[in-house]
C-alpha positions as CSV (number, residue, x, y, z in Angstrom):
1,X,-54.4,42.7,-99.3
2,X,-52.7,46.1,-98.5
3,X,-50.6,46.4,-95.4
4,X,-52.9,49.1,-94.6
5,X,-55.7,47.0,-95.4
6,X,-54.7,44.4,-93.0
7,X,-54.0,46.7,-90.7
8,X,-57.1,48.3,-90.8
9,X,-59.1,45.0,-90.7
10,X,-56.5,44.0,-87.0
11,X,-57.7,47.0,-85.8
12,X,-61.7,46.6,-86.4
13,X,-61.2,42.8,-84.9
14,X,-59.7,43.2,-81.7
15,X,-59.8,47.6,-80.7
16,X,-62.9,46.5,-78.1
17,X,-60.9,43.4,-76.5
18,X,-59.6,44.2,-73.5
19,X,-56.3,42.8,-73.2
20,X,-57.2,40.9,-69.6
21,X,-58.8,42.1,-66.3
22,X,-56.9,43.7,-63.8
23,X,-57.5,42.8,-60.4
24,X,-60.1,45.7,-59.1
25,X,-59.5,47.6,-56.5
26,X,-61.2,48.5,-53.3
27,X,-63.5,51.0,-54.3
28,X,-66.1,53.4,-52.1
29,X,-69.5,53.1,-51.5
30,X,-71.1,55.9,-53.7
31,X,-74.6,57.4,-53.1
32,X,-76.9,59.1,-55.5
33,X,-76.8,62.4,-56.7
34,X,-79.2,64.4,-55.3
35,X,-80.9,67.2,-56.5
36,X,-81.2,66.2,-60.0
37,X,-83.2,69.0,-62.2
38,X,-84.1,69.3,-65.9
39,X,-84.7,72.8,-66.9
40,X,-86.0,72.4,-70.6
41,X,-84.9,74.8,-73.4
42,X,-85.3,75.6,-77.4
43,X,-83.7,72.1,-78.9
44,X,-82.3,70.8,-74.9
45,X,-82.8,70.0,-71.9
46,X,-80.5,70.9,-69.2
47,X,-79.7,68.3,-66.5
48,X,-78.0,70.0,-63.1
49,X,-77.5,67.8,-60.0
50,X,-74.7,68.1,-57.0
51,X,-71.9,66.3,-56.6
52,X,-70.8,63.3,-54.9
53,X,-67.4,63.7,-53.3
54,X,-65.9,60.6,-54.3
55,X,-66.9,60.4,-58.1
56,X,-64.8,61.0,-61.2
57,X,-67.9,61.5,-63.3
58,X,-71.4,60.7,-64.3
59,X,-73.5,58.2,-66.1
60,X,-76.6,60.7,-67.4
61,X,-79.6,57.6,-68.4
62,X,-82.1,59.0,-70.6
63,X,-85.2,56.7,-70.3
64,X,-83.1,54.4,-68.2
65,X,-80.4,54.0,-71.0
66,X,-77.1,55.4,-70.0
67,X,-76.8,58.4,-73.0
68,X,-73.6,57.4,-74.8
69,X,-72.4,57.7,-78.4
70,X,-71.5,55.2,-80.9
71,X,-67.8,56.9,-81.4
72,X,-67.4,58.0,-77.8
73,X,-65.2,55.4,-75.5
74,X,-66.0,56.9,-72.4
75,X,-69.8,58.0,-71.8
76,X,-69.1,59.5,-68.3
77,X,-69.0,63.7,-68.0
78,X,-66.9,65.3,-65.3
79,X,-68.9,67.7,-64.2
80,X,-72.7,68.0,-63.1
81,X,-74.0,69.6,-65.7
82,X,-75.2,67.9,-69.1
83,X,-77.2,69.3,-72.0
84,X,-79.0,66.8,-74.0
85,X,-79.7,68.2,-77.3
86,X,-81.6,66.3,-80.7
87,X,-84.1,64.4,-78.5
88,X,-87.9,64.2,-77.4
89,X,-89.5,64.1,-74.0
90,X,-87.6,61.7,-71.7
91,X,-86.8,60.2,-68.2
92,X,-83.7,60.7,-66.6
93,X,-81.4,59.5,-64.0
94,X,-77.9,60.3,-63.2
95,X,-75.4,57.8,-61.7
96,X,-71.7,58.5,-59.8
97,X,-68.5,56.6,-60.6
98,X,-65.5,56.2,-58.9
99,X,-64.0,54.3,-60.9
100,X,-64.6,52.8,-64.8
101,X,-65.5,49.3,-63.5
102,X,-68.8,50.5,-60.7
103,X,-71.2,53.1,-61.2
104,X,-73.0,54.0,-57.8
105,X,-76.9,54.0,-57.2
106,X,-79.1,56.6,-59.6
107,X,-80.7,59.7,-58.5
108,X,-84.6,60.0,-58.8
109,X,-85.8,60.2,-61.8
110,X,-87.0,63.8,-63.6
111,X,-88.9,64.2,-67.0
112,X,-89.1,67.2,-69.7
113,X,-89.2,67.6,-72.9
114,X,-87.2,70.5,-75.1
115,X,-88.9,73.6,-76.1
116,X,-89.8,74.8,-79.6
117,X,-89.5,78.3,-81.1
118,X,-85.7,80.4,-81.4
119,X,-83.9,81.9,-82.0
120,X,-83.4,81.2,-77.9
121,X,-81.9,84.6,-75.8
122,X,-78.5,84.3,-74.3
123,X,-77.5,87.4,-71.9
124,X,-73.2,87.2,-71.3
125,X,-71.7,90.0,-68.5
126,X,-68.2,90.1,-68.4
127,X,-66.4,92.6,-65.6
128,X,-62.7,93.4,-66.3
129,X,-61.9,94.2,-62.7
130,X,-63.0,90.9,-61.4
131,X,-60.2,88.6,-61.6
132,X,-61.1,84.9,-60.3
133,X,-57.9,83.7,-61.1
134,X,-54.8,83.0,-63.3
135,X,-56.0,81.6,-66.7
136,X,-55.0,78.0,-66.9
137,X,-54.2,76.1,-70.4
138,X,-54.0,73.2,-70.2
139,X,-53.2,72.7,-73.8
140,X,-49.5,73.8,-73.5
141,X,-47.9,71.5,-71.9
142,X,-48.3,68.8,-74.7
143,X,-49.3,67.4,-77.9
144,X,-49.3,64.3,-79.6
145,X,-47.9,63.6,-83.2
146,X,-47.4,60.5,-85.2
147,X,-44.3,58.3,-84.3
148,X,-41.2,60.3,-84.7
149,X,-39.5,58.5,-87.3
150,X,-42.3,60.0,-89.4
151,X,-40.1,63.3,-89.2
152,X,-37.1,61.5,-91.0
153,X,-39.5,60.3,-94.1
154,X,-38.8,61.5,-97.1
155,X,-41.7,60.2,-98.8
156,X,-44.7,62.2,-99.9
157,X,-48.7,62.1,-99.0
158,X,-50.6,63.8,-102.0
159,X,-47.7,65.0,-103.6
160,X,-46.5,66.6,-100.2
161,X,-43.5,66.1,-98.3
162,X,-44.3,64.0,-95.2
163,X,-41.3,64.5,-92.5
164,X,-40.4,68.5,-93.9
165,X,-44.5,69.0,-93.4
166,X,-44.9,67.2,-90.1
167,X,-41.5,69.3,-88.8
168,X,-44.0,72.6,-89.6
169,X,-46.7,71.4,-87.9
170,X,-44.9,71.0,-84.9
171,X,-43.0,73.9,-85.1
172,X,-46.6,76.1,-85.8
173,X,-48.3,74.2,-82.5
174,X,-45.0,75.6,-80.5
175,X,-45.1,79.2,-82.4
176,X,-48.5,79.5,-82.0
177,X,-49.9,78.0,-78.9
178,X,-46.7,77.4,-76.9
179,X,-46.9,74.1,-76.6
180,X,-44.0,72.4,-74.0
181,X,-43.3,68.7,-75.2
182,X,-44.4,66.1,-77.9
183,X,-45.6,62.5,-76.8
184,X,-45.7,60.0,-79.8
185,X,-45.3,56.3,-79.9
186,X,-42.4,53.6,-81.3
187,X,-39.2,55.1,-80.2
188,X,-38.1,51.7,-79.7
189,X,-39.2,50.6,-82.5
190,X,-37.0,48.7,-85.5
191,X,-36.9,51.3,-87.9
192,X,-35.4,53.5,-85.6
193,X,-32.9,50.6,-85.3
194,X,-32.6,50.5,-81.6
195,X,-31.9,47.1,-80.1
196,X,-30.5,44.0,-81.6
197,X,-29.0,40.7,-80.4
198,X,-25.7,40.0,-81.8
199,X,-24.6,36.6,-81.2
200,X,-26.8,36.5,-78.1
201,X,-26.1,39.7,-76.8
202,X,-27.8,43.1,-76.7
203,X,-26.4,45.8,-79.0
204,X,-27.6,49.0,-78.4
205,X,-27.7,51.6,-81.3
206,X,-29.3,55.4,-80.4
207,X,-28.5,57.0,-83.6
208,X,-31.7,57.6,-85.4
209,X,-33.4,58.3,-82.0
210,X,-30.7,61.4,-81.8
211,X,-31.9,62.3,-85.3
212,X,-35.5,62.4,-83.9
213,X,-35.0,64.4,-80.6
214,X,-33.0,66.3,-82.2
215,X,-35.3,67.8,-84.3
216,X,-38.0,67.9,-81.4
217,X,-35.2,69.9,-79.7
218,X,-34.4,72.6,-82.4
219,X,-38.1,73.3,-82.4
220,X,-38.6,74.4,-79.0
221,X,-40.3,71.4,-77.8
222,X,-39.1,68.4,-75.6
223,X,-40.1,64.8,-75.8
224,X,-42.2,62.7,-73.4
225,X,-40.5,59.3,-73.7
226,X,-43.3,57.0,-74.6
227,X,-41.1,53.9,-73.6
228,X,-42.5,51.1,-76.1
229,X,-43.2,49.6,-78.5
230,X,-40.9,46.6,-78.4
231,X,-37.6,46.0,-80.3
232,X,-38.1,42.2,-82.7
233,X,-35.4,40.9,-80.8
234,X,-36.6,41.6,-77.7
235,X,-40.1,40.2,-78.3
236,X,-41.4,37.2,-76.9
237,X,-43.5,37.1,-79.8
238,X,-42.5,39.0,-82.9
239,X,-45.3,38.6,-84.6
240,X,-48.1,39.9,-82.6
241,X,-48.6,43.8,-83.6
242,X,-50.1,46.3,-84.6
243,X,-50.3,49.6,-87.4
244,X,-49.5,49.4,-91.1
245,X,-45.7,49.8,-89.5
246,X,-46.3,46.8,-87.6
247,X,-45.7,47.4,-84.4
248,X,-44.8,44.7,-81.5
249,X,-47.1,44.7,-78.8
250,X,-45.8,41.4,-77.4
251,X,-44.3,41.7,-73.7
252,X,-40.6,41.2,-73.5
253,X,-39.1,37.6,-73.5
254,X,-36.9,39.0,-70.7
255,X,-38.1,41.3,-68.5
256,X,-34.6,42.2,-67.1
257,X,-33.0,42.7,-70.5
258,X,-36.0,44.8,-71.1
259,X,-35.3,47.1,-67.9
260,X,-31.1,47.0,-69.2
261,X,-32.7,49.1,-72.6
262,X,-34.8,51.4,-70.9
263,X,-32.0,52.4,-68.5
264,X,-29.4,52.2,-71.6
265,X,-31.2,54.7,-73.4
266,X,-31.7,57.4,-70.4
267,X,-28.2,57.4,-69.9
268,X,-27.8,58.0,-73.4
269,X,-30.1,60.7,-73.2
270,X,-28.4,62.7,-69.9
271,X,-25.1,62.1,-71.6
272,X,-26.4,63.8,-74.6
273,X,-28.8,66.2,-73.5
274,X,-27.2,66.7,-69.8
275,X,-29.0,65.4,-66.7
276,X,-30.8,69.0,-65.7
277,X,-32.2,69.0,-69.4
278,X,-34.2,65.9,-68.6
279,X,-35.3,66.6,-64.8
280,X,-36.7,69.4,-65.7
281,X,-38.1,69.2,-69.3
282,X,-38.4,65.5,-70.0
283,X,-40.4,62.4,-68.7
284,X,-40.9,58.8,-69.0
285,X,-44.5,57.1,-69.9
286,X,-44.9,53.6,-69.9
287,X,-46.2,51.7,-73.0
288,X,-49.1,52.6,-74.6
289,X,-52.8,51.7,-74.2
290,X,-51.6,48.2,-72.6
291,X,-55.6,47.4,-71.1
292,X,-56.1,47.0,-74.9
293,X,-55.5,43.6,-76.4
294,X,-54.7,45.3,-79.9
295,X,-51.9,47.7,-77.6
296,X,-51.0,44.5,-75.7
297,X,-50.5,41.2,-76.0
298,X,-49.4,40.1,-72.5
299,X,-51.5,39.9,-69.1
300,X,-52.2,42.9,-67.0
301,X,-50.2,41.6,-64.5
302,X,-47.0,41.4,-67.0
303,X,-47.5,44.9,-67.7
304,X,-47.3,45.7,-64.2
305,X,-44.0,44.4,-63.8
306,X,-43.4,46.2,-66.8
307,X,-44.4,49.6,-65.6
308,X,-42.2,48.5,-61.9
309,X,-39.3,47.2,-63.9
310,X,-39.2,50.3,-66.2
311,X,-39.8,53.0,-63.9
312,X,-37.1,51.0,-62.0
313,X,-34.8,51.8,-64.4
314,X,-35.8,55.1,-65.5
315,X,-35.1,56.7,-61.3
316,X,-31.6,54.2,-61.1
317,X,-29.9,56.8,-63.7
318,X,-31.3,59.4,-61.6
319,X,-34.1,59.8,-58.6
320,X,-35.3,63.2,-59.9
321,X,-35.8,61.7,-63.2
322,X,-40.1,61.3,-64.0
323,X,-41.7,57.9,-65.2
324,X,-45.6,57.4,-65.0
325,X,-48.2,55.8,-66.6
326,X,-50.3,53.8,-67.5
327,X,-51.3,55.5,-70.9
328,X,-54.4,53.4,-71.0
329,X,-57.3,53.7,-73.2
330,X,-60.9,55.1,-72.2
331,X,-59.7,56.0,-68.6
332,X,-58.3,51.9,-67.8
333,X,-56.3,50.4,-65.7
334,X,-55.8,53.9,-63.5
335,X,-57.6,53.0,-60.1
336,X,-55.3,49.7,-60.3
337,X,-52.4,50.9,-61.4
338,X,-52.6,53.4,-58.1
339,X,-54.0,50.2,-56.1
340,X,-50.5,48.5,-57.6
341,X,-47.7,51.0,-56.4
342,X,-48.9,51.5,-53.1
343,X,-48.3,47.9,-52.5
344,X,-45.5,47.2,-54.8
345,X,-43.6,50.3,-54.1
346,X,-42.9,51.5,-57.8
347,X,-42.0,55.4,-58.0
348,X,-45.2,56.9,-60.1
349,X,-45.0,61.0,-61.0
350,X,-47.6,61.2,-63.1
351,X,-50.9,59.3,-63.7
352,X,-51.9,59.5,-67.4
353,X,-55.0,58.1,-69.6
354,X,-57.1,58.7,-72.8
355,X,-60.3,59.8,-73.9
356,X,-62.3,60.7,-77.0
357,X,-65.2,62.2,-77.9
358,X,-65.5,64.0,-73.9
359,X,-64.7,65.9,-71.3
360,X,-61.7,64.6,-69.4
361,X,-62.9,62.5,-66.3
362,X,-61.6,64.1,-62.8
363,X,-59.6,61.7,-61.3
364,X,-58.6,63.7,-57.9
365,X,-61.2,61.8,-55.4
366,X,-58.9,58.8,-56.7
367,X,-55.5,60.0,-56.2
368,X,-57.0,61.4,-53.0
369,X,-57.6,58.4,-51.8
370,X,-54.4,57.0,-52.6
371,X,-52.6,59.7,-50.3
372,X,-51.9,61.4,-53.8
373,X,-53.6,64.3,-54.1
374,X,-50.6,66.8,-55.7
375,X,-49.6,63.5,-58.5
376,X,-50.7,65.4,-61.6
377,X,-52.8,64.1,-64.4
378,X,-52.2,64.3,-67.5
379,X,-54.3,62.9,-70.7
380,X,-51.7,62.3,-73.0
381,X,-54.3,61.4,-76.0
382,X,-57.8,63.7,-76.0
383,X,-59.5,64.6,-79.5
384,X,-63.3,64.4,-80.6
385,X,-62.9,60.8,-82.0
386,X,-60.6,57.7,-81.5
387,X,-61.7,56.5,-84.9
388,X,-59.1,56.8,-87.9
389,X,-61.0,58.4,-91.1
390,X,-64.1,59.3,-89.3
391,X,-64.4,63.2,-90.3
392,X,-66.5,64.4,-87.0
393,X,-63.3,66.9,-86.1
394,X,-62.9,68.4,-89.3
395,X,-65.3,71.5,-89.3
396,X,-66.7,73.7,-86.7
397,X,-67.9,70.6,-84.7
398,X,-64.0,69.8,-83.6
399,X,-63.5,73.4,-82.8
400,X,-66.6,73.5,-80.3
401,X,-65.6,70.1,-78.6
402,X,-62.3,70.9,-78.5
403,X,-62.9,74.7,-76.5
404,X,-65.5,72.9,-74.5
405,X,-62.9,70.0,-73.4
406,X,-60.0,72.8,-72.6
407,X,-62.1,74.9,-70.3
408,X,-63.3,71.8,-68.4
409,X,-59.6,70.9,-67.7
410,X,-58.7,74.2,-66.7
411,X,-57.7,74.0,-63.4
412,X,-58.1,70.4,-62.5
413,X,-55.5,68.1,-65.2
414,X,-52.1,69.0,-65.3
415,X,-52.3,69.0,-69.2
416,X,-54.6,68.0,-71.8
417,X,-52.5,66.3,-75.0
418,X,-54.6,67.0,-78.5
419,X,-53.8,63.9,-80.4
420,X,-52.4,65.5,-82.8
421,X,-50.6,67.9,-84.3
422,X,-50.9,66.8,-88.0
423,X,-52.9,65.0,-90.7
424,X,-49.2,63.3,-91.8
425,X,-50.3,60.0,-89.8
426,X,-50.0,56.6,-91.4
427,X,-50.8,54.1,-88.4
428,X,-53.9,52.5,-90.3
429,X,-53.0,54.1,-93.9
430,X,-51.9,57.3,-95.2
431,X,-54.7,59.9,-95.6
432,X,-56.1,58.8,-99.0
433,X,-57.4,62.4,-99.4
434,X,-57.2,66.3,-98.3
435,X,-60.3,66.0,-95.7
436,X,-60.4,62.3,-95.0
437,X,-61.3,62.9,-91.2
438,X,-57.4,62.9,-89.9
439,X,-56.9,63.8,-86.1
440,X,-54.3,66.5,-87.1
441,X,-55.2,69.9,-86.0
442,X,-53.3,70.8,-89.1
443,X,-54.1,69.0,-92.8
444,X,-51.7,67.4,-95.1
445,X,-50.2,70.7,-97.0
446,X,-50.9,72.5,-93.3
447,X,-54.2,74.1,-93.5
448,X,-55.7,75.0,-90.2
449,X,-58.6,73.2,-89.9
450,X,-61.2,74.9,-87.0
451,X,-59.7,73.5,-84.0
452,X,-56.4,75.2,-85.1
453,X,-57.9,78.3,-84.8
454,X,-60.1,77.5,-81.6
455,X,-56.8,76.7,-79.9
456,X,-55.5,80.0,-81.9
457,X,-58.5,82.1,-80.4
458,X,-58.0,80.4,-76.7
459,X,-54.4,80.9,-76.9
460,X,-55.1,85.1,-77.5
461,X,-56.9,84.9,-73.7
462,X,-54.9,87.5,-71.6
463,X,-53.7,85.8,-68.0
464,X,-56.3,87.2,-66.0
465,X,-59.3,85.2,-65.8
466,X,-62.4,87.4,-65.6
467,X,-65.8,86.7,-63.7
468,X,-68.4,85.6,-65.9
469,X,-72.3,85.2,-65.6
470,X,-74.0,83.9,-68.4
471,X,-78.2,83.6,-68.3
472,X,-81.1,82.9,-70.3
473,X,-81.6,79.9,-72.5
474,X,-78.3,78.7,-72.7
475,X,-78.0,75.6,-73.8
476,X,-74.3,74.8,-75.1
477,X,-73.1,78.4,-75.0
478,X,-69.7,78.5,-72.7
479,X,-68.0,81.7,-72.1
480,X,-64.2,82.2,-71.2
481,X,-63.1,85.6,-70.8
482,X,-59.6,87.4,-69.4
483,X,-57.6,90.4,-69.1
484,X,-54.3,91.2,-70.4
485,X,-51.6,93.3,-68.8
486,X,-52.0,96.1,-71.3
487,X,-56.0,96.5,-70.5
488,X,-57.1,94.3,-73.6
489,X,-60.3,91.9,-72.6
490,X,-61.0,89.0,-74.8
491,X,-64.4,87.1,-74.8
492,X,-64.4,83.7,-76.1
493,X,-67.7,82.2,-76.6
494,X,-68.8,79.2,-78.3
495,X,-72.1,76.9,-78.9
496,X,-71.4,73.1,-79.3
497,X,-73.0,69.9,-78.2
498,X,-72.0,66.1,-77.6
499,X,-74.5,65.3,-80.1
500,X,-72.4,64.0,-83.3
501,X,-75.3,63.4,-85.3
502,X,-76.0,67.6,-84.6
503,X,-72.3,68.3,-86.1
504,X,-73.5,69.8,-89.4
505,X,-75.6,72.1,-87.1
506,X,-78.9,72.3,-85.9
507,X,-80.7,75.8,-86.3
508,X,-82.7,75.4,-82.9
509,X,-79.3,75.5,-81.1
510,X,-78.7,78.8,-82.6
511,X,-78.5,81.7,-79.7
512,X,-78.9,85.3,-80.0
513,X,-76.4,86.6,-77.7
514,X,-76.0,90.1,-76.2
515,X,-72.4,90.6,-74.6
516,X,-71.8,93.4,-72.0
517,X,-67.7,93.9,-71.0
518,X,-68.0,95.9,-67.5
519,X,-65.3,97.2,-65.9
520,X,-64.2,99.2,-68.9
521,X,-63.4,103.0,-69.4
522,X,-62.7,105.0,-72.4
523,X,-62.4,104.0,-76.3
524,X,-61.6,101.0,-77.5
525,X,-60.8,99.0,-80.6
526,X,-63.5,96.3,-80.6
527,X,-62.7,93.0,-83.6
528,X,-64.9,90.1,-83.7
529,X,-63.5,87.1,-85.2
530,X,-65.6,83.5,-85.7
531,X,-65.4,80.2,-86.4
532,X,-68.7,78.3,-88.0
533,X,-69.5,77.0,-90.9
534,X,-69.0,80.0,-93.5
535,X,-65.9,81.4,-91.1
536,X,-62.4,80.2,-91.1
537,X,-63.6,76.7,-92.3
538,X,-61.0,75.6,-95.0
539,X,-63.3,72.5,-95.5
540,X,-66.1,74.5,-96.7
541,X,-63.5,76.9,-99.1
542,X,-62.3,73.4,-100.4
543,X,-65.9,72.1,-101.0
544,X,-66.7,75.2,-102.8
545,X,-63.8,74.1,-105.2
546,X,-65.4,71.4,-106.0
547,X,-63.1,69.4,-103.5
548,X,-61.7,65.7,-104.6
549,X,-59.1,64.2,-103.7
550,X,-55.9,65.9,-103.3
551,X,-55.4,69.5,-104.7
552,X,-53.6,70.6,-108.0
553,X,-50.7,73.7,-107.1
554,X,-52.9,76.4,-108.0
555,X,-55.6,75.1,-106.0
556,X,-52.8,74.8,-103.0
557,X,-52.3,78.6,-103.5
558,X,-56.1,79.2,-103.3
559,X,-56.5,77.4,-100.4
560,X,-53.8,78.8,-98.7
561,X,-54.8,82.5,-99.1
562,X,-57.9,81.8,-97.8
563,X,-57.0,79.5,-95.0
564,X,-57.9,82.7,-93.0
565,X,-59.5,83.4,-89.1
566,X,-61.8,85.5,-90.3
567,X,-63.4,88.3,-88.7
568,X,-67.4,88.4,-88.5
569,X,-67.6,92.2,-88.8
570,X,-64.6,95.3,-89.7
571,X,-62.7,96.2,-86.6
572,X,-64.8,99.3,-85.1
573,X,-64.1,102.3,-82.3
574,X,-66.6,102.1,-79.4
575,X,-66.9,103.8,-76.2
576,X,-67.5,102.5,-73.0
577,X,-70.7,104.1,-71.9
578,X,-71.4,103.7,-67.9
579,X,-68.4,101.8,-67.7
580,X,-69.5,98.7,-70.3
581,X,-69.5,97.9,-74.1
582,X,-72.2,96.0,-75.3
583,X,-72.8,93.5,-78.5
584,X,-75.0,91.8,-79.7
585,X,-74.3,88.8,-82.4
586,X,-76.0,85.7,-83.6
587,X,-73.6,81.9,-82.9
588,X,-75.0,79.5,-84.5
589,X,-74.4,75.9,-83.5
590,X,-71.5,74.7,-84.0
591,X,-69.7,77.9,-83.9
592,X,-67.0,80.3,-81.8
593,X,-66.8,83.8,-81.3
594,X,-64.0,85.5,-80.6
595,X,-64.8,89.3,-79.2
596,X,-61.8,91.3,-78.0
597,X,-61.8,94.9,-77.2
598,X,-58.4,96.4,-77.5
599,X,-57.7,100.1,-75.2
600,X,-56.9,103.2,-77.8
C-alpha cells in the first residue's frame, strides 16, 4: 500500500472521532424563534424567522429532520434566513444554538411546498448616493496554502513544477485580491528540520523555516504561525500522525521543553524580522484541529495546557506579540476554550475555528458573554467542502458558495481564510489529475477555477457600500453593490444554493433579473461580465478537449488563452435616463453577474 493510500485510508477511519470531550461550559437558556414563515417560490421555499439574542446560528428541521448535508460539518446557518431548494412539500421548525453541543427549543411548526412554472422574476434597485457603509472583505486578511515546505519542492505534479507554481499562486492571491498573510500547517515539522535532541539536549535549527518566510515575505504576504505539528523528538509518541508526510499529532513528552521551542523560534523570528514586523503583521495560532482525534492524539485537557503553555511563551518574548486559537474543526472546542482562559488566565487575541460547506457561524453572543466582545474572529479554514478529491468547488457551484459565504462575513468575522490558494496540495495524495476536485482556488498549472474569479469580481467592488433592495421571487439571488471614488458602481449578483446535489444546476432556480442603478447622471460605459457554466469555467473549456488526465503543452497553451472572465455581452454606452440605468439579464443557477457601469 501507497503512503498516500494509507494515508487516505487514516483519514476515512478516524476524521469523525472526536479526539475527547471537553468539559462544557455554562451555557444560556435559549428560547424559540419566533415568527417563523415559509414564503414558497419557483424550485424553494423561503424560511424567515427573528433572532434570538444569544444564538450563533440555526438548526432549520424539515419534517422534523434537522436539513444537513452529507459533506457539510456544520449544519447550522448564521443568519435567519434559509432557502431550501430541490425538495417537495414539508414541515418545518427552526432551532437556536449557542453553542455546538445544545440546540434550544424549536419554533412552531410551518408547511409549503415550492412553486412550479419560471423563469421566476427578480426586481434589483441599486442607488449610488446611498452609502450604508464601508465595504468590508473579509477575504484579505488571509488565506490558507499547503504546508510551506511545499514551496521549497522541487518535484513536479503533472509535469509541473510544485514549489515555483505554488510561489505564483500565492503571489496572484496577493496581486489580485490583496490578500494580508498565509496560514498553513507543519512549520515544526521534521522536514523543515527544526528540533532535535542531541545527546539529551534540545538543538534548535531555524534554517529552512527562514527559507519558507522568506519567500512568504518577498511576496507581500506575512505568515500566521500555525505553531504545530510536533518535532519526532519531541513526541511522546512518534508514531501517531497524520498526511502522506506523516505528521505527529502526539502531545509533547514535555510540556516545558515544548513551551522552550515555541519561545526559541519567536525570538528567532524578532531577531530576524525585527520585533515591530511581528506586532503588527504576524500572529501565533495554536495547533491545528486538536477536538479531532486524527489532529490530536492527546486529551482536551493536554491541549489546554498546550494552548496556556504556548501562548505563555509566545507574550514572554514580547506582550504585544498575538497568540490565539483553538483552530478547531466544525466550530469545536470555542465556547470552552473561552470558558478555559477566563479561569486559567491564558492571554487569547484571537478566537479562530473552521467550517465547510457554510456560512460562517456568528460567534459574538459568545465572546459577549465572555466580557469579549472586541476579540476578533477569524476562520482560518472556510471552502465548500472539507473532503480531499470531492470536485463540488470546481465549477460555478464554488463560485456561488464562496460569494454567498463572503458577504455573510462582511461585517461580523475579522477575516474569512479560503483554504486555499492552490491545487499543489499533497496532504492525502498529490492531485492524480487537472480537475480532481482540489481546494485550490487556483489548479495545478494555475488556471483560475470560478471561485478565482468570484473573489476577482468581489475584489473590483468600489469602497462604498451601496443600498440595495432586491424583490420578487428571489430565491438564492444575493446582491452586493458599491461605489468607487471615481463614480464607477459595480453590481455583483449571484444565484447559488446549499443544495450540492443542485451543483450542476437546476433550470427552476434560473431568475430573470431586471437591474436599475439610481443615483446616476450622464453616460456611462456599462460591461457585464459572468461566471456560469459556459462563462469563465476552465473546467467546461477542458471538458470540451476531451479532458483526461493531465494536459499535453499545446493543450497548456489552449487552456491558458482561454482561462478568460468573460464578458456576457460587448461593453456598451448608455445614458442614465431619470437619473437610473436599467438591465435586464437572465443568471441561471449556479451563476454570477458582474455589472459595472463605468462614468465617460
Amino acid at each position: 500500500m501507497s503512503t498516500a493510500d494509507a494515508a487516505r485510508r487514516d483519514w476515512r477511519e478516524r476524521i469523525h472521532q472526536a479526539s475527547g470531550q471537553a468539559v462544557a461550559a455554562a451555557e444560556p437558556s435559549l428560547r424559540a424563534p419566533a415568527g417563523l414563515r415559509a414564503v414558497p417560490g419557483v424550485g424553494h421555499v423561503t424560511l424567515t424567522w427573528e433572532p434570538v439574542p444569544e444564538a450563533i446560528g440555526y438548526l432549520v428541521h424539515r419534517d422534523g429532520v434537522a436539513v444537513s448535508q452529507p459533506d457539510v460539518d456544520v449544519a447550522a446557518v448564521p443568519a435567519c434566513r434559509y432557502v431550501d431548494t430541490g425538495h417537495g412539500a414539508a414541515s418545518y421548525t427552526v432551532a437556536a444554538i449557542a453553542s455546538m453541543e445544545t440546540a434550544g427549543p424549536v419554533s412552531e411548526a410551518v408547511s409549503a411546498a415550492p412553486l412550479a412554472g419560471g423563469p421566476a422574476a427578480v426586481s434589483v434597485r441599486v442607488d449610488a448616493a446611498a452609502v450604508t457603509r464601508d465595504l468590508p472583505r473579509p477575504w484579505r486578511y488571509m488565506i490558507g496554502s499547503e504546508h510551506l515546505s511545499y514551496l521549497l519542492s522541487k518535484d513536479e505534479t503533472g509535469g509541473r513544477p510544485i514549489g515555483e507554481e505554488l510561489t505564483e499562486a500565492l503571489r496572484l492571491v496577493r496581486a489580485e485580491f490583496g490578500v494580508e498573510t498565509v496560514r498553513a500547517h507543519a512549520i515544526f515539522g521534521d522536514d523543515l528540520g527544526v528540533y532535535k535532541e542531541v545527546d539529551g539536549q534540545a538543538v534548535y535549527d531555524f534554517g529552512k523555516v527562514d527559507e519558507v518566510y522568506d519567500t512568504i515575505m518577498a511576496l507581500g504576504l506575512r505568515p500566521i504561525v500555525e505553531l504545530g505539528y510536533m518535532p519526532r523528538d519531541l513526541a511522546a509518541d512518534p508514531s501517531r500522525t497524520v498526511f502522506g508526510y506523516e505528521a505527529i499529532v502526539s502531545p509533547p513528552k514535555d510540556f516545558e521543553a515544548w513551551s522552550d521551542l515555541v519561545r526559541a523560534l519567536v525570538e528567532h523570528l524578532v531577531d530576524r524580522y525585527g520585533i515591530q514586523e511581528l506586532i503588527e503583521n504576524w500572529a501565533f495560532e495554536v495547533w491545528n484541529e486538536a477536538n479531532l482525534a486524527v489532529f490530536w492524539t492527546g486529551t482536551p485537557e493536554e491541549y489546554f495546557l498546550l494552548y496556556d503553555v504556548s501562548a505563555a511563551a509566545v507574550k514572554n518574548v514580547h506582550p504585544s506579540l498575538r497568540v490565539g486559537g483553538p483552530a478547531s474543526a466544525a466550530n469545536g472546542w470555542v465556547e470552552e476554550l473561552l470558558a478555559h482562559v477566563a479561569e486559567s488566565g491564558a492571554e487569547l487575541d484571537f478566537v479562530s475555528t473552521h467550517t465547510y460547506g457554510n456560512a460562517p457561524l456568528d460567534w459574538r453572543p459568545a465572546l459577549a458573554r465572555y466580557g469579549r466582545p472586541d476579540t476578533p474572529v477569524w476562520w482560518t479554514e472556510w471552502g465548500p467542502t472539507p473532503t480531499h478529491f470531492h470536485g463540488i468547488g470546481d465549477g460555478p457551484f464554488g463560485a456561488t458558495f464562496l460569494l454567498h459565504g463572503m458577504k455573510s462575513a462582511a461585517g461580523r468575522l475579522a477575516a474569512v481564510s479560503h483554504w486555499v490558494a492552490s491545487d499543489h496540495f499533497e496532504e492525502l495524495g498529490r492531485p492524480p489529475r487537472l480537475f480532481h476536485g482540489g481546494f485550490g482556488l487556483l489548479t495545478v498549472g494555475n488556471l483560475r477555477k470560478p471561485r478565482f474569479h468570484a473573489l476577482t469580481l468581489a475584489t473590483r467592488l468600489g469602497d462604498a457600500e451601496l443600498a440595495t433592495v432586491v424583490e420578487g421571487d428571489a430565491g438564492g439571488v444575493e446582491v452586493w453593490a458599491a461605489r468607487h471614488a471615481d463614480g464607477r458602481v459595480g453590481v455583483l449578483a449571484w444565484n447559488g444554493t446549499l443544495n450540492q446535489a443542485q451543483a450542476d444546476g437546476a433550470p427552476e432556480l434560473s431568475r430573470a433579473v431586471s437591474l436599475t442603478v439610481a443615483g446616476l447622471d450622464g453616460d456611462y460605459t456599462l460591461t457585464h461580465h459572468r461566471v456560469d457554466e459556459w462563462h469563465s469555467n476552465i473546467g467546461a473549456v477542458w471538458r470540451a478537449m476531451g479532458g483526461g488526465d493531465w494536459p499535453l503543452e499545446h493543450q497548456w497553451d489552449k487552456l491558458r488563452s482561454d482561462n478568460t472572465l468573460d464578458e456576457l455581452t460587448p461593453a456598451t454606452v448608455v445614458t442614465a435616463a431619470g437619473g437610473a440605468v436599467t438591465v435586464d439579464f437572465n443568471l441561471p443557477m449556479p451563476g454570477v453577474s458582474f455589472v459595472e457601469l463605468t462614468p465617460r
